[in-house]
Structures are given as structure tokens and as C-alpha cells.
ROVOGU-862151 format. One line per 2 residues: number of its first residue (from 1); for each residue x, y, z of N, C-alpha, C. Coordinates in steps of 0.001 Angstrom, whole numbers, always signed. Example, Ala and Ser with C-alpha at 12.3 -4.5 7.8 and 13.67 -1.06 7.14 Angstrom:
residues 2
1	+13190:-5690:+7800:+12300:-4500:+7800:+13200:-3300:+7800 | +12850:-2250:+7080:+13670:-1060:+7140:+12900:+30:+7870
This chain:
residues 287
1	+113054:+81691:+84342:+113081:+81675:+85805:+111670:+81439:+86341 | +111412:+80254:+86746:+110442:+80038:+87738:+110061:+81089:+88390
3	+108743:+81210:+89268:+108343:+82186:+90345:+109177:+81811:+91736 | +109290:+80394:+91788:+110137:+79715:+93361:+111176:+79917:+92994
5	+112054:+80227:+91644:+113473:+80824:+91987:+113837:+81843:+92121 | +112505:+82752:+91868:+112790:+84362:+91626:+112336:+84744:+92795
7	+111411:+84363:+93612:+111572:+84263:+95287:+112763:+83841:+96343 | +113097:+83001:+95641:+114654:+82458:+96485:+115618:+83531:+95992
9	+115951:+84054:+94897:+116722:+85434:+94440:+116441:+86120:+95123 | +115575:+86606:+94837:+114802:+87858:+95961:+115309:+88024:+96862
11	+115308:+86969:+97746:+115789:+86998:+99293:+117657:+87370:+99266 | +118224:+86462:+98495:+119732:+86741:+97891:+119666:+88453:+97760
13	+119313:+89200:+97202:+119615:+90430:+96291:+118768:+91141:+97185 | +118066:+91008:+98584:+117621:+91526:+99605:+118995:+91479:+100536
15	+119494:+90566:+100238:+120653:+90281:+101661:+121501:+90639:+101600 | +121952:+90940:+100149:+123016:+91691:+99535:+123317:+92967:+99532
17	+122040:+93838:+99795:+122008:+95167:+99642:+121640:+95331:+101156 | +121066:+94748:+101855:+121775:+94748:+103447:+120340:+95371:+103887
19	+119158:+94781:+103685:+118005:+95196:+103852:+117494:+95459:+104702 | +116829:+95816:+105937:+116409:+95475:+107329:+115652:+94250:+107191
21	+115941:+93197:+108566:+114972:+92075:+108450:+113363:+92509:+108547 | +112377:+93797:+108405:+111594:+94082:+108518:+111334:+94205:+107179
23	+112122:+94900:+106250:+112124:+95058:+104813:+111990:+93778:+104102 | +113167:+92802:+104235:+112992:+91800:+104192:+111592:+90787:+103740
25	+110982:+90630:+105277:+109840:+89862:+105410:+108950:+90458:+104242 | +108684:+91789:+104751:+107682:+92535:+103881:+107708:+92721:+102596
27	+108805:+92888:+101869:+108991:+92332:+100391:+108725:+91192:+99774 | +109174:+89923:+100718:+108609:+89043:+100466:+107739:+88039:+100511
29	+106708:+88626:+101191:+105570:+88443:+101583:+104331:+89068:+100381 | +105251:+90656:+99935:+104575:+91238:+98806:+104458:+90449:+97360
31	+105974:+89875:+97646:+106544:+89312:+95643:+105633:+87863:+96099 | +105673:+87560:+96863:+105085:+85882:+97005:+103330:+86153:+96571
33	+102836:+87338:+97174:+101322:+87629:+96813:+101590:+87831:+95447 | +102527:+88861:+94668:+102230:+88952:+93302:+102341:+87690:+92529
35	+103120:+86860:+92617:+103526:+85859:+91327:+102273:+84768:+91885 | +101665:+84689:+93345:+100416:+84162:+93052:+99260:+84592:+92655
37	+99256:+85959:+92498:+98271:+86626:+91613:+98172:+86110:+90157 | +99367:+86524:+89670:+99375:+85989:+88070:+99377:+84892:+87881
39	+99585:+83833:+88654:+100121:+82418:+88124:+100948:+82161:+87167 | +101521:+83026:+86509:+102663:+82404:+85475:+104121:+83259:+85917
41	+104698:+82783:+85210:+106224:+83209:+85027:+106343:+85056:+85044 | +106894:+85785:+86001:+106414:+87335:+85965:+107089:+87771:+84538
43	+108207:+87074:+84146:+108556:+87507:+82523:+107564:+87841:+81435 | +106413:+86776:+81438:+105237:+86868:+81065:+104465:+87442:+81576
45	+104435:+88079:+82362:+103300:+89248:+82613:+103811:+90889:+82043 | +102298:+91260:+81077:+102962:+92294:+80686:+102622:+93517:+81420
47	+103102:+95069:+80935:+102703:+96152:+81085:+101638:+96148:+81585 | +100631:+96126:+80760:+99190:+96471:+80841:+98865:+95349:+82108
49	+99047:+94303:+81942:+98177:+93124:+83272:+99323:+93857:+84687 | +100531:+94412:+84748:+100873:+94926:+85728:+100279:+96800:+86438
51	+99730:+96982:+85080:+98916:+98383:+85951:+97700:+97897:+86156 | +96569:+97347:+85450:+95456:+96151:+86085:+95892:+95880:+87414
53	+96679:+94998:+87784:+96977:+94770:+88864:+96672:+95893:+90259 | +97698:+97035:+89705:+97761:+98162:+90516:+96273:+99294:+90923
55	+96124:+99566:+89419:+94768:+100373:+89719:+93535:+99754:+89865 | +93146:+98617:+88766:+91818:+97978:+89041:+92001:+97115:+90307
57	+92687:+96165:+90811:+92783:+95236:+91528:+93263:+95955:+93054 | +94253:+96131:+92952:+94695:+96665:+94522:+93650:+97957:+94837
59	+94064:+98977:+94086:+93776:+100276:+94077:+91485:+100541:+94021 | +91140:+99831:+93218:+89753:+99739:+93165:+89071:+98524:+94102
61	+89352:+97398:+93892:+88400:+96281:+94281:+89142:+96118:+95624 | +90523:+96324:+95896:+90898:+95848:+97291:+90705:+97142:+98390
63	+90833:+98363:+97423:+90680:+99968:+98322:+91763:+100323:+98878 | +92949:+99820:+98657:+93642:+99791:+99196:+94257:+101324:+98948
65	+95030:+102066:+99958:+95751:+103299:+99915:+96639:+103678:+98711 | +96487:+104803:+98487:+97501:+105303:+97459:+99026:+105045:+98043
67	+99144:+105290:+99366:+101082:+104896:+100086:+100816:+103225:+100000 | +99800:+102106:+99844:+99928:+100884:+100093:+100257:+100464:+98656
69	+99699:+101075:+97644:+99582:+100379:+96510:+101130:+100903:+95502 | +101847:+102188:+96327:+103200:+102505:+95958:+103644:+101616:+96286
71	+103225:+101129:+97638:+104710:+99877:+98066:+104463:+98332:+97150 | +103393:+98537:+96837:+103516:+96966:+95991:+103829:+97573:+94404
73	+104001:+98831:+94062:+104212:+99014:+92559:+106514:+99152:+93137 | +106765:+99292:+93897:+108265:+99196:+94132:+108476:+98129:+94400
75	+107578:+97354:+95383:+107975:+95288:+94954:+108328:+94694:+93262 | +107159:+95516:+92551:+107197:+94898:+91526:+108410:+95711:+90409
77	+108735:+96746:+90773:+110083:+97569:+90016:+111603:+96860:+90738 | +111115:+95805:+91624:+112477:+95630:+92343:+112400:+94495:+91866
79	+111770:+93258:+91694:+111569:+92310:+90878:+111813:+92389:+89573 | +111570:+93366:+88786:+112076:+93063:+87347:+113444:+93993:+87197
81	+113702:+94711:+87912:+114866:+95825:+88281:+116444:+95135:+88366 | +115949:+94249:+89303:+117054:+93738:+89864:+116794:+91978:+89984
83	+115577:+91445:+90623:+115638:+90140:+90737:+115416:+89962:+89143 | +114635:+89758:+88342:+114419:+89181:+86396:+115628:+89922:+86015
85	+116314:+91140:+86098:+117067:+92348:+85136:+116955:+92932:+83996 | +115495:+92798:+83951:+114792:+93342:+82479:+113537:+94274:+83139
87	+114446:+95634:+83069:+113976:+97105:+83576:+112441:+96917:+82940 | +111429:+97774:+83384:+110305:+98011:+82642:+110153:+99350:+82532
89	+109514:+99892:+81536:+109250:+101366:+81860:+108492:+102020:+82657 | +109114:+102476:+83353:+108366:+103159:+84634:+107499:+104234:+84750
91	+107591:+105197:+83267:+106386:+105903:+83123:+105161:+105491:+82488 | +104956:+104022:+82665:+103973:+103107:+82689:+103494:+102877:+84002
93	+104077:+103075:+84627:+103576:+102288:+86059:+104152:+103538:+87027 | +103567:+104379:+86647:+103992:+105473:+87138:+103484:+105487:+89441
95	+104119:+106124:+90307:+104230:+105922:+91488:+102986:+107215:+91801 | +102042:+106758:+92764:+100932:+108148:+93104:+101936:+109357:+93906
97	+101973:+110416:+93298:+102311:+111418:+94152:+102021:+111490:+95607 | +103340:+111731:+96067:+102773:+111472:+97960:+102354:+113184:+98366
99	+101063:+112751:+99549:+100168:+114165:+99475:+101200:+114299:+101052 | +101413:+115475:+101091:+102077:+116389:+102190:+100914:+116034:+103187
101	+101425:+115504:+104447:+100619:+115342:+105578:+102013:+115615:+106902 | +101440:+116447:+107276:+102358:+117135:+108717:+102133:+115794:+109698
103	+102805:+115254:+110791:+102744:+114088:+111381:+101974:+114869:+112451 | +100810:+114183:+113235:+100156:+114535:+114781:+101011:+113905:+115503
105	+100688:+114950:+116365:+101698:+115302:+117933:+100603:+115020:+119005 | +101295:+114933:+120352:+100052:+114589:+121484:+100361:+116443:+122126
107	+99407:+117043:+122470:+99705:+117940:+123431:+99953:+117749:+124677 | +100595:+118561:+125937:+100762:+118127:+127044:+100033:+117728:+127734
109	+98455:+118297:+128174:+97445:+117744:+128278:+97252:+116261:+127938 | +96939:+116125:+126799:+96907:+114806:+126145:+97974:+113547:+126763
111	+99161:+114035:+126496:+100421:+113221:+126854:+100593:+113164:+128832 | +99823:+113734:+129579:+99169:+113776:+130916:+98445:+113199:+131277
113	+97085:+112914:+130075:+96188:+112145:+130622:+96472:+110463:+129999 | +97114:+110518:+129334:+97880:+109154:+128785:+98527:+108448:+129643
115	+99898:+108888:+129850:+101074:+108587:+130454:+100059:+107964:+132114 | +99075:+108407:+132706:+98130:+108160:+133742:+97361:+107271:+133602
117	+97022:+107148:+132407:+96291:+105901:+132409:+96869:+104421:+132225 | +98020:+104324:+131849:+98683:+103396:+131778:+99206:+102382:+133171
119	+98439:+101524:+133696:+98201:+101254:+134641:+99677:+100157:+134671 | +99911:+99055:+133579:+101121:+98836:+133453:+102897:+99301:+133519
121	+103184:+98874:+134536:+104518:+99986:+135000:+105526:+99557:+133816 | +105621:+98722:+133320:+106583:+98089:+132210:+106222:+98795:+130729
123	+104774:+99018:+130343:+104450:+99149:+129122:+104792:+100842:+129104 | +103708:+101336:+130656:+104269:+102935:+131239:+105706:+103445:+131265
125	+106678:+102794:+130988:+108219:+103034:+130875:+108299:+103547:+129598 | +107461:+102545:+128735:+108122:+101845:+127332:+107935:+103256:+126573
127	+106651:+103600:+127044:+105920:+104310:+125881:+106090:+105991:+126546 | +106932:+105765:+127569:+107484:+107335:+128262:+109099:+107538:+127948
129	+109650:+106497:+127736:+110752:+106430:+126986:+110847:+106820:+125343 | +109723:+106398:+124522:+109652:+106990:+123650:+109637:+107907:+123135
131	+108541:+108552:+123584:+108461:+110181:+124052:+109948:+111094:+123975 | +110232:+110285:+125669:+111271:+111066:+126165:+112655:+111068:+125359
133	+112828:+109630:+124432:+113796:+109694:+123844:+114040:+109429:+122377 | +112750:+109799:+121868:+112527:+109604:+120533:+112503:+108229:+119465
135	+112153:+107066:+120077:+112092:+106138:+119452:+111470:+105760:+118609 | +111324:+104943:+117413:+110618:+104211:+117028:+109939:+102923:+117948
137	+109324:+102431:+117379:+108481:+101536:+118285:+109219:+99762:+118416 | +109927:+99478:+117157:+110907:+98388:+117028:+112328:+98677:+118038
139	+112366:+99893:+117783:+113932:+100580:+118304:+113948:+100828:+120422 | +112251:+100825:+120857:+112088:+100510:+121901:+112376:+98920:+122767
141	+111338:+98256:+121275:+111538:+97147:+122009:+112839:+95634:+121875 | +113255:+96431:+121353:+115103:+95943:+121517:+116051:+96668:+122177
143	+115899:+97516:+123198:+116545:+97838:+124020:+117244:+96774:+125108 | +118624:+96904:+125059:+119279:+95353:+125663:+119468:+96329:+126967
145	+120105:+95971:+128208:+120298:+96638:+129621:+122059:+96879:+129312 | +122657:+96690:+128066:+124082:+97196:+127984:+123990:+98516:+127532
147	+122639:+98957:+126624:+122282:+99778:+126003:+122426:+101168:+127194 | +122071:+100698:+128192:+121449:+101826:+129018:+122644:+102900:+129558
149	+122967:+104141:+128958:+124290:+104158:+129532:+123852:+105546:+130687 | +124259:+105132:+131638:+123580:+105887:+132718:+124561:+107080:+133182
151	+125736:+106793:+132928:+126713:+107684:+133028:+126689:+109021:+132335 | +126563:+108685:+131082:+126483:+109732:+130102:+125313:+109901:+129614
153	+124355:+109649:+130305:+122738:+109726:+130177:+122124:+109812:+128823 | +122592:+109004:+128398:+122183:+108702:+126666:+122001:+106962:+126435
155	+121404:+106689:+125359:+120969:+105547:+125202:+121355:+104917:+123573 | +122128:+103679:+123931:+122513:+103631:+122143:+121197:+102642:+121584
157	+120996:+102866:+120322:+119929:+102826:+119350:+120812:+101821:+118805 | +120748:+100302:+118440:+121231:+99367:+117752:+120612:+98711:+116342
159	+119265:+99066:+116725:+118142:+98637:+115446:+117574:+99166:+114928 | +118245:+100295:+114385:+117481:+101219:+114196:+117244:+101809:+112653
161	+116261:+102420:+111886:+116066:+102139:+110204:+116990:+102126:+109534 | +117187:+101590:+108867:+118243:+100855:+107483:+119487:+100374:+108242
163	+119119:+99657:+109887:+120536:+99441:+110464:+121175:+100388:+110959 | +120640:+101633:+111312:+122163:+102477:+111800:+121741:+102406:+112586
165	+123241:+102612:+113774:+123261:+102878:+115174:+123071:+104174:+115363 | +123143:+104368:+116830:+123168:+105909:+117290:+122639:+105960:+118458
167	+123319:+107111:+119121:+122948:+107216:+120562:+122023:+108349:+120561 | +121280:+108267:+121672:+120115:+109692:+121638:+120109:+109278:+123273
169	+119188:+110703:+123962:+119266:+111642:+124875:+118461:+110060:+126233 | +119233:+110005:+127178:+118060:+109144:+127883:+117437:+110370:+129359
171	+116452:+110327:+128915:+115720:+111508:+130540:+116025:+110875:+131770 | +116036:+111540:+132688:+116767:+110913:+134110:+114925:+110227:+134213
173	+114183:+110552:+134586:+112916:+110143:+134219:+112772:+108586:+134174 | +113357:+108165:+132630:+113367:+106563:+132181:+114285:+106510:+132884
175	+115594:+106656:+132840:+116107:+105801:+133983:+115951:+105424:+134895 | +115332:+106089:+136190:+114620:+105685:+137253:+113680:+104948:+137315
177	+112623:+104684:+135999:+111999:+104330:+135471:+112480:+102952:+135035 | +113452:+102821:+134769:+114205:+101396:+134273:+114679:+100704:+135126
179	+115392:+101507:+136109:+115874:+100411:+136718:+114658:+99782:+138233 | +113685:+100575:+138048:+112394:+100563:+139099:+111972:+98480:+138035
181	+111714:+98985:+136583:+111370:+97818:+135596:+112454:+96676:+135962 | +113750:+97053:+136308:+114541:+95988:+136268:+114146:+95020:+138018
183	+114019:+96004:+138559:+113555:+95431:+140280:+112287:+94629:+140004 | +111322:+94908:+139414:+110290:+94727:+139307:+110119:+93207:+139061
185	+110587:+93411:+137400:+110366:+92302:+136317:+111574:+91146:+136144 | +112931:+91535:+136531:+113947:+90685:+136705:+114558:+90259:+135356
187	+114437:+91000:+134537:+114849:+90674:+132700:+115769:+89565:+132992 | +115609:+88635:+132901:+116116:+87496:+132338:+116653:+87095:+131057
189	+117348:+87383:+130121:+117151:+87149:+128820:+118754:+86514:+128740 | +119203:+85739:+127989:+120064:+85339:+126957:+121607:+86847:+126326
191	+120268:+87369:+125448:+120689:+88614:+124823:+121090:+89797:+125677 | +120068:+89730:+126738:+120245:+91042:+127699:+119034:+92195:+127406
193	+118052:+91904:+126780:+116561:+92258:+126655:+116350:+93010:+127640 | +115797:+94206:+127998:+115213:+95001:+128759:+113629:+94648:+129159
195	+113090:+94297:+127767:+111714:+94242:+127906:+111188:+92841:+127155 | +110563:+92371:+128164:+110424:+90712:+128032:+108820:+90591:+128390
197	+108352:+89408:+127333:+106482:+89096:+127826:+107014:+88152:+128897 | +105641:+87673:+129426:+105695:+86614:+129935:+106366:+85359:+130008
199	+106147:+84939:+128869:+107093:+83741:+128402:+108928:+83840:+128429 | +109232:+85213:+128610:+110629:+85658:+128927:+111197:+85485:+127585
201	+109916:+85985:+126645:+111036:+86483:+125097:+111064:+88428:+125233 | +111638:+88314:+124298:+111466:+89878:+124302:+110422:+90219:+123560
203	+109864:+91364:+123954:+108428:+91820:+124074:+108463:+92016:+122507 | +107165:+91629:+121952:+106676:+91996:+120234:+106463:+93946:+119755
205	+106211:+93847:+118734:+106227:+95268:+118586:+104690:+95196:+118720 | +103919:+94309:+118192:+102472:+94644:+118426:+101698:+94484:+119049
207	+102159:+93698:+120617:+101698:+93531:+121649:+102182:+95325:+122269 | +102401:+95647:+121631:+103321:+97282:+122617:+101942:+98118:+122189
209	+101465:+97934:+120851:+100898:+98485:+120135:+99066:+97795:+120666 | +99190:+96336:+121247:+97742:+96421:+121393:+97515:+97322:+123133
211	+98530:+97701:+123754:+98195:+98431:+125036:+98333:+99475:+124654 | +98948:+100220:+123622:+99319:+101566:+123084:+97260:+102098:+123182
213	+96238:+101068:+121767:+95437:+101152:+121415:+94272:+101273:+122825 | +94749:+99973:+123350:+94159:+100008:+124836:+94138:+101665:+125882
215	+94977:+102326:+126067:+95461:+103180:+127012:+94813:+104201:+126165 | +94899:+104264:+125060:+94902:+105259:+124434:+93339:+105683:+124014
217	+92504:+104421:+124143:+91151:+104682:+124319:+90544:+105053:+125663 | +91099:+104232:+126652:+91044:+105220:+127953:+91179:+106699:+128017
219	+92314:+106597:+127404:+92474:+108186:+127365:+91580:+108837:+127254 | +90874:+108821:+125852:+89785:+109360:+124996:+90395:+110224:+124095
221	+91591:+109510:+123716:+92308:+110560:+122740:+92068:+110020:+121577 | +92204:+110729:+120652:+91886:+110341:+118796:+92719:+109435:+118674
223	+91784:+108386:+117820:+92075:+106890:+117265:+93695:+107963:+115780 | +93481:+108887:+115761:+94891:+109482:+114811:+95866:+109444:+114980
225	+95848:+109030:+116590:+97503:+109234:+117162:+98034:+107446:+117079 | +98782:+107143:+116852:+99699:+106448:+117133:+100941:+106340:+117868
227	+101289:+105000:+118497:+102768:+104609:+119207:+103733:+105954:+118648 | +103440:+106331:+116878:+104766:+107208:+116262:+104629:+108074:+117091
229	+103093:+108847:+117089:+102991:+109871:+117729:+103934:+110588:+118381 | +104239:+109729:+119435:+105291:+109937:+120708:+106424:+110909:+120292
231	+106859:+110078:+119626:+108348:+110401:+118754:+108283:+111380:+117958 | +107110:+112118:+116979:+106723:+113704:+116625:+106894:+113947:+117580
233	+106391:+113838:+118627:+106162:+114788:+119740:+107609:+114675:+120461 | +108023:+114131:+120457:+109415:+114309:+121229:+110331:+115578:+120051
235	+110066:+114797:+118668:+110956:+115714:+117760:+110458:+117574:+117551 | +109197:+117784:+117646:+108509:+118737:+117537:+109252:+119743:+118839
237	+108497:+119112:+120258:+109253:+120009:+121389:+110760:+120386:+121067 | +111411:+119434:+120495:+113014:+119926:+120418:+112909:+121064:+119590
239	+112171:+120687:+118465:+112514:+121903:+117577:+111673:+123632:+118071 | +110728:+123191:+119096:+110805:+124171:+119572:+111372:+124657:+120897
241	+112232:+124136:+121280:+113221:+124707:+122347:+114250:+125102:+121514 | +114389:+125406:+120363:+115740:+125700:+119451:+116592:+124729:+119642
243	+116190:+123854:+119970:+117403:+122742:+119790:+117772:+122175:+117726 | +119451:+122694:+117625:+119655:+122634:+116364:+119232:+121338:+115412
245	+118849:+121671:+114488:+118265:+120584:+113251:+118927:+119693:+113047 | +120522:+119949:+112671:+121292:+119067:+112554:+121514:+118089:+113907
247	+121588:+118377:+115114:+121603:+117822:+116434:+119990:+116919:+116202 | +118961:+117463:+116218:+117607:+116522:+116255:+117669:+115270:+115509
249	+118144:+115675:+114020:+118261:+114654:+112977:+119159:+113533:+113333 | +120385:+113604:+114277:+121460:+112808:+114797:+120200:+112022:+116206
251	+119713:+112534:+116804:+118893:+111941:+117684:+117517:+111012:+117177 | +117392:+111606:+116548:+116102:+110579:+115573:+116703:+109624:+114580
253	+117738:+109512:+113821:+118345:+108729:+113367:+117994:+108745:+111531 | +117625:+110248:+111491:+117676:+110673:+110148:+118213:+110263:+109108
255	+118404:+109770:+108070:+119739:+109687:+106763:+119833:+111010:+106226 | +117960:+111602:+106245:+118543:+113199:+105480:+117550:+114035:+106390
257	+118224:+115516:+106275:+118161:+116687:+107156:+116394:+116711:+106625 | +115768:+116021:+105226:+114668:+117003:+104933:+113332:+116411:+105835
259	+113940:+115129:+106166:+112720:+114327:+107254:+112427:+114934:+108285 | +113662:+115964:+108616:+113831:+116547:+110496:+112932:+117859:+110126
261	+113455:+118323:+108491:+112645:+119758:+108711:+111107:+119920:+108467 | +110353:+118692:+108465:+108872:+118501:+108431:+108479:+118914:+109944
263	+109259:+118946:+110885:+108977:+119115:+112203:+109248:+120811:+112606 | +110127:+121301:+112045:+110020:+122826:+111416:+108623:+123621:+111423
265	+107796:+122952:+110233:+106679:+123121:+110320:+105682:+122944:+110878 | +105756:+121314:+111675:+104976:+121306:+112717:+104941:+122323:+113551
267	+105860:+122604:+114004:+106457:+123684:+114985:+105779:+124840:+114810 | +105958:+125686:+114011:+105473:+126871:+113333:+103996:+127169:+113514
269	+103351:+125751:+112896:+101924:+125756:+113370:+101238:+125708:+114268 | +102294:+125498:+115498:+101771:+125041:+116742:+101967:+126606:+118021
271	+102787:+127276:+117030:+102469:+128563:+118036:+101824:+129275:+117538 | +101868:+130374:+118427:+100632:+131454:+117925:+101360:+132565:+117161
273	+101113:+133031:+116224:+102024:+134390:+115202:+100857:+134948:+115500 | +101075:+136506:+115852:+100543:+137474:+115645:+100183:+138035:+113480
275	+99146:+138339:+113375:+99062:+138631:+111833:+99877:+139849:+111716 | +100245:+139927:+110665:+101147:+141243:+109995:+100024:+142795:+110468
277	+98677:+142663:+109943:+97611:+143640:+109931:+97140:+143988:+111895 | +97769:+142760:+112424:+97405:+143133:+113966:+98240:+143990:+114353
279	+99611:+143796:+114101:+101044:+144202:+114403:+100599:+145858:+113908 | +100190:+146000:+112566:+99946:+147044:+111666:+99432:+148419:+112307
281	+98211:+147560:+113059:+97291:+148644:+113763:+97044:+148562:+114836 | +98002:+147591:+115966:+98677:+148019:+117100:+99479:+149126:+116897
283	+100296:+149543:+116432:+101360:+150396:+116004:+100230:+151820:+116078 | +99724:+151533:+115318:+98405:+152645:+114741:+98282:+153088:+115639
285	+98205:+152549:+116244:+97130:+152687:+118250:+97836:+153724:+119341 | +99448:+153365:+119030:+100411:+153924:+119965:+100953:+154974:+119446
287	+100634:+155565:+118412:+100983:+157184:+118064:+100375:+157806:+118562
């Protein structure tokens, strides 16, 4: 098998297993960099020139991240896995342990002096909708105006990771907010697009993301937070209003309960516990 047929597979045995078109691109954008790395046939590339690859090459000379250089060691387990079908051993090419990192949240403060600086009333929706209704940042900007269900003040999610649908909470807030965008801007679209550039396509994810960067230096808030941000922070407050786990995970668009309970902990950390020894000798105090 050629490298140009095992790229054209690729895409087959991507389409088959029902990939997101985001997954998609990005896989093969990855397998197209590897088989021009090696120049030969990946059958012929062995063991050893595939951890080279990983640790000396990506991992040393390119610097690249321990989560960046997992995703090109699962390009290359999905390529001989499934596109060649000649498994390799995987405790050869073993995956870096992922280090526990709690996601940052904006505080209210923060999410005050933000939401204000956003001088754009269209982008100011986008990124208060998020917030308010837990989006991803793709899952914003495919919002169609059938989506919007105003009745039952919820909003259906059509694009959302690995394809699932789902409806989540819409704040009276964005709505007023939306349909102020619809007076405004006049969505024009084909599809029924909510949020459209100039040119009257629907808006990019990283044009969302270069005013995100923009606003967000106004702000003077830490270059740490990101567009996700929002969406911790939407999931975090729920979990501390006791709103149930299983209910959050249905609103964020979870596959499993253990993604929702990282926000558990956010949570936890974010109030104040009295110490056991304060409690101890308060007590002390009142005899």
C-alpha cells in the first residue's frame, strides 16, 4: 500500500466510524505530515524510527507538548490499527500519562469586566451565550435561528462532540440578546445561520477566538483563560447551585458522568471550608 492509498483509506475508515468533520481534517492533516516525514511506505517504517519520531523529533527538536505528541502517537496507532491492519505493539510506543489539570474558570468580577468590554454587540451575544449556556466554541457558532426555542427556553445543540445532539438551558438574557442580533444584523443565510461575517457566511470559529483574545486583553485578564473558559464557568456555577450531575452532564453534552465530575472539584476549591482544627477550638471556646 502506497502512502496516497493509505491516505485515501484513511479518510474511508474515518467516515465509516462516523468521525466529526473536525476529527476528520485533523487526522488527516496528521497521517499526511507522518508518511511525509518518512518518505517510504509506513509498512516499512519500524518500531524504533516510530518512537524517534515521537520522542527525539516531535517531543525534543519540535517541543512540542506531551497532550500534542499523544495525538500524533494515536494518528499513528490508527494507521497501522485499522488503516495497514498490522497492530504494533503498543507498549513500545507507549502514550505520556495525562497530568490532572482542574480547568480555569472566570470569576464574577472577571466575567463583569469582560462581558463590558466587548464593544461588539454580535460577538457580546456570542460569548454571553456561552457562558450562559454552556457551549463549546464550534457548537456556538452553528447556531441556526430554528435552533432558538424560545418557548421552552432551551436551545438545541446540533454539532455538537462526536455528533450528538442535545438541548441545554437558553437564559432569557441571550434571548433578548438574539433577537436585539437578529434586528441588528439581518442573518441572511441559506441554512438559517444565526451568526454570519461580513461576507454573509457563517461566522469561523477563529475569528470568534481572534475577538475572544482581543477583549480579553482589554480586560487584563490572564492570557490562561480561554473561549472554553466560559463553559467551566458556566459548568462550575451549576455544580455549585446543587444543580444534579447527571442533569449538568445532559447540558454539556457529556458521553461520561467522569468529565462532569472534574467540575465537582473545581467547585470544592472554590469555596471556603473551614479547617477541622478551627471547628476544633471554636468548640473549645464555647464551653
Amino acid at each position: 500500500m502506497t502512502n496516497k492509498q493509505l491516505l485515501e483509506k484513511l479518510k474511508e475508515d474515518m467516515e465509516m466510524r462516523g468521525f466529526s468533520d473536525h476529527t476528520k481534517a485533523s487526522y488527516y492533516r496528521k497521517a499526511k505530515e507522518i508518511t511525509e516525514y518518512f518518505g517510504k511506505p509506513m509498512k516499512q517504517v519500524k518500531v524504533q524510527e516510530l518512537r524517534d519520531y515521537l520522542l527525539k523529533y516531535l517531543r525534543e527538536e519540535r517541543g512540542l507538548t506531551e497532550k500534542s505528541v499523544n495525538y500524533y502517537n494515536n494518528v499513528i496507532r490508527f494507521i497501522y490499527d485499522v488503516v495497514i491492519d498490522e497492530p504494533i505493539n503498543k507498549r513500545q510506543l507507549p502514550l505520556y500519562k495525562g497530568k490532572r489539570r482542574l480547568p480555569k474558570i472566570l470569576s464574577e468580577e472577571e466575567l463583569n469586566v469582560f462581558f463590558n468590554v466587548c464593544e461588539n454587540y454580535m460577538y457580546k451575544t456570542i460569548f454571553m451565550m456561552i457562558y450562559g449556556s454552556g457551549l463549546r466554541i464550534s457548537e456556538a457558532t452553528n447556531i441556526r435561528i430554528e435552533d432558538i426555542d424560545s418557548k421552552k427556553m432551551r436551545l438545541f445543540v446540533r454539532n455538537g462532540k462526536g455528533e450528538r445532539e442535545r438541548y441545554t438551558v437558553l437564559p432569557k438574557a441571550s434571548l433578548e440578546m438574539l433577537r436585539e442580533c437578529y434586528r441588528r444584523y439581518k442573518p441572511n443565510h441559506p441554512e438559517g445561520y444565526m451568526f454570519l461575517n461580513r461576507e454573509g457566511n457563517p461566522l469561523k470559529v477563529e475569528r470568534l477566538r481572534v475577538f475572544f483574545r482581543r477583549y480579553r486583553r482589554k480586560a487584563g485578564i490572564s492570557e490562561e483563560f480561554i473561549v472554553h473558559s466560559l463553559r467551566h464557568s458556566f459548568a462550575t456555577r451549576l455544580v455549585e447551585e446543587g444543580v444534579p450531575l447527571v442533569q449538568v452532564k445532559e447540558l454539556l453534552g457529556h458521553s461520561c458522568i467522569r468529565s462532569t465530575m472534574t467540575y465537582v472539584h473545581v467547585a470544592n476549591n472554590m469555596q471556603q471550608v473551614d479547617s477541622p482544627l478551627d471547628i476544633f477550638l471554636r468548640k473549645g471556646e464555647e464551653k
